[in-house]
C-alpha positions as CSV (number, residue, x, y, z in Angstrom):
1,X,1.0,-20.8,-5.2
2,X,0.1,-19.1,-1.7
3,X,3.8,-18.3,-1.3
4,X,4.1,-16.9,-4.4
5,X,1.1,-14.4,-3.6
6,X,2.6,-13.7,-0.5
7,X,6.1,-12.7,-1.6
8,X,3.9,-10.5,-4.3
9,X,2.5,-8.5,-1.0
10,X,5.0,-8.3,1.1
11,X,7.0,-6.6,-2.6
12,X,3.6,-4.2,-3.3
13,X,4.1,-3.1,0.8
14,X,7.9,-2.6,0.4
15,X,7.1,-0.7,-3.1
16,X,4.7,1.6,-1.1
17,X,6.3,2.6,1.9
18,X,9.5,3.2,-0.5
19,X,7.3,5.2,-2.6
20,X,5.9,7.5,-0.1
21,X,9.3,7.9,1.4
22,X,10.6,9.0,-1.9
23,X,7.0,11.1,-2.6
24,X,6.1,9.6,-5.6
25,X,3.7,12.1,-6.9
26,X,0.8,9.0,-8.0
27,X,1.7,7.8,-4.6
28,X,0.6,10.8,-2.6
29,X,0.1,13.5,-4.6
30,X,-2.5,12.1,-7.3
31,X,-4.9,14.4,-10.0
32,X,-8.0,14.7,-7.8
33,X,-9.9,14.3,-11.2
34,X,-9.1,10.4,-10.3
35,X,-11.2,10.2,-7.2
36,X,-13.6,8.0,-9.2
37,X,-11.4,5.1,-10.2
38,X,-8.3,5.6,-8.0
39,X,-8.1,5.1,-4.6
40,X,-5.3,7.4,-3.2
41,X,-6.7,10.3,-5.2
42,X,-10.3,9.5,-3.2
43,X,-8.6,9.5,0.0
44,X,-6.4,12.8,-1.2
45,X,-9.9,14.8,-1.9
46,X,-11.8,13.3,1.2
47,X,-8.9,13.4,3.8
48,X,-6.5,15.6,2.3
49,X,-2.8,14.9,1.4
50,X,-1.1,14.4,4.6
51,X,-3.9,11.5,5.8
52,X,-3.0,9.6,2.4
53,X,0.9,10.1,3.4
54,X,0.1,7.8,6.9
55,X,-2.4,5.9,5.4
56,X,-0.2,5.1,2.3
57,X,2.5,4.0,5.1
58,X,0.5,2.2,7.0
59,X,-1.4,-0.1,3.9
60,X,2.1,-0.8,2.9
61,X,3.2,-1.9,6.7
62,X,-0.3,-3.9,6.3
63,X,0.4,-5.6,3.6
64,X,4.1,-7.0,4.7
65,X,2.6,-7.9,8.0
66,X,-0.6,-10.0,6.8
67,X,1.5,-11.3,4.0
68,X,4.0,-12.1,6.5
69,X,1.5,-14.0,8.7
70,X,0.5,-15.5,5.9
71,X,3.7,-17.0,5.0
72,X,4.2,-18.4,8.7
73,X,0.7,-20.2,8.5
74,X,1.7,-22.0,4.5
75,X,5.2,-23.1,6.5
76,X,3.2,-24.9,9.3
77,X,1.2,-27.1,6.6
């Protein structure tokens, strides 16, 4: 079951980094009107755009390297 979240991860990281390379406009350009229930929008109206750009980059590099780690610890068990 752990390696089944874990491939689930490391496939939302891949989906994000792709989707800021491409500039998926819910990705980094979301309605400020969403700051309430959407986190990219909050960080958009705190930080401005180009902050949620890295920091959409870099959760998606986060989640493929924890899931990653992850997978290495289920493989020693």
């Amino acid at each position: 079951m752990e390696l089944f979240a874990a491939i689930g991860f490391i496939t939302a990281g891949i989906a994000l980094i792709y989707g800021t390379k491409k500039r998926l406009a819910w990705l980094i350009d979301p309605d400020e009107s969403n700051w309430i229930w959407y986190s990219q929008a909050f960080i958009k109206k705190i930080f401005g755009q180009q902050f949620t750009i890295y920091w959409t980059y870099f959760l998606g590099v986060m989640f493929i390297i924890f899931s990653i780690i992850g997978m290495v610890n289920i493989m020693r068990k």
